[in-house]
C-alpha positions in Angstrom: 40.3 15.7 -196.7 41.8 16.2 -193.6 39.4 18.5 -192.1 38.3 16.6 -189.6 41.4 16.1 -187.7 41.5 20.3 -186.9 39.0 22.7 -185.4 38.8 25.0 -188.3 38.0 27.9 -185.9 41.2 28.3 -183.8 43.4 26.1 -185.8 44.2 23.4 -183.3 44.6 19.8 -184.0 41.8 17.6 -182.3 43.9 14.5 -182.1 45.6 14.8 -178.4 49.1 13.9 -179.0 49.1 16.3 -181.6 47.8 18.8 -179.9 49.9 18.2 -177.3 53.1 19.1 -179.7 51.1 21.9 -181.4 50.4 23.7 -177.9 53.5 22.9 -176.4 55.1 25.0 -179.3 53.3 27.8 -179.0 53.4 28.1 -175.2 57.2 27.8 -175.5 57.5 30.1 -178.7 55.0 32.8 -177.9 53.1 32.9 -174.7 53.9 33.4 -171.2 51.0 31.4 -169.5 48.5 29.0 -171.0 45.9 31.8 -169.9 47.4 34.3 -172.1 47.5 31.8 -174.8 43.8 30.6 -174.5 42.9 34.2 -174.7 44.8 35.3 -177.2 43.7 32.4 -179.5 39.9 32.5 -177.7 40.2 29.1 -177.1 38.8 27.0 -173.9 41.5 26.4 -171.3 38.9 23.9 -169.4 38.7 21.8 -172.8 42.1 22.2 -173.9 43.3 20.7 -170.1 40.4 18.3 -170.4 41.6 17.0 -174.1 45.4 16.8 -172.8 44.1 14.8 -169.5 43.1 12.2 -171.8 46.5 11.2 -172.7 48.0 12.0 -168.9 49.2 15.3 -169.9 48.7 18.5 -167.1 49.9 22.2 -167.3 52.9 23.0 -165.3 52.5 26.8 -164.4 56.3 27.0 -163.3 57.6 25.1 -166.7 54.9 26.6 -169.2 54.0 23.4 -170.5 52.1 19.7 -170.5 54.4 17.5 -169.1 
């Protein structure tokens, strides 16, 4: 129940607004770039900036987020 709405493998949520909270967290709490963060949790930074385009969201290198 549930299931669905997370990749089971890296723990992410797949619904875009979620996941922008979810990443924005992390990058804030525990990573310096969203490169270090995509290979620390060997995650895709193409799809995780392609899922996050869909709701007009980019990376800011200088603030370490999606704004």
């Amino acid at each position: 129940e549930g299931k669905e709405e997370w990749n089971m493998q890296n723990r992410l949520p797949r619904d875009p607004v979620m996941l922008l909270g979810v990443v924005n967290t992390k990058l804030r709490d525990f990573y310096g770039s969203l490169d270090e963060m995509c290979e620390d949790m060997q995650i895709s930074r193409a799809e995780l900036e392609s899922d996050l385009k869909t709701i007009d969201y980019e990376y800011d290198a200088g603030r370490n987020q999606f704004v």
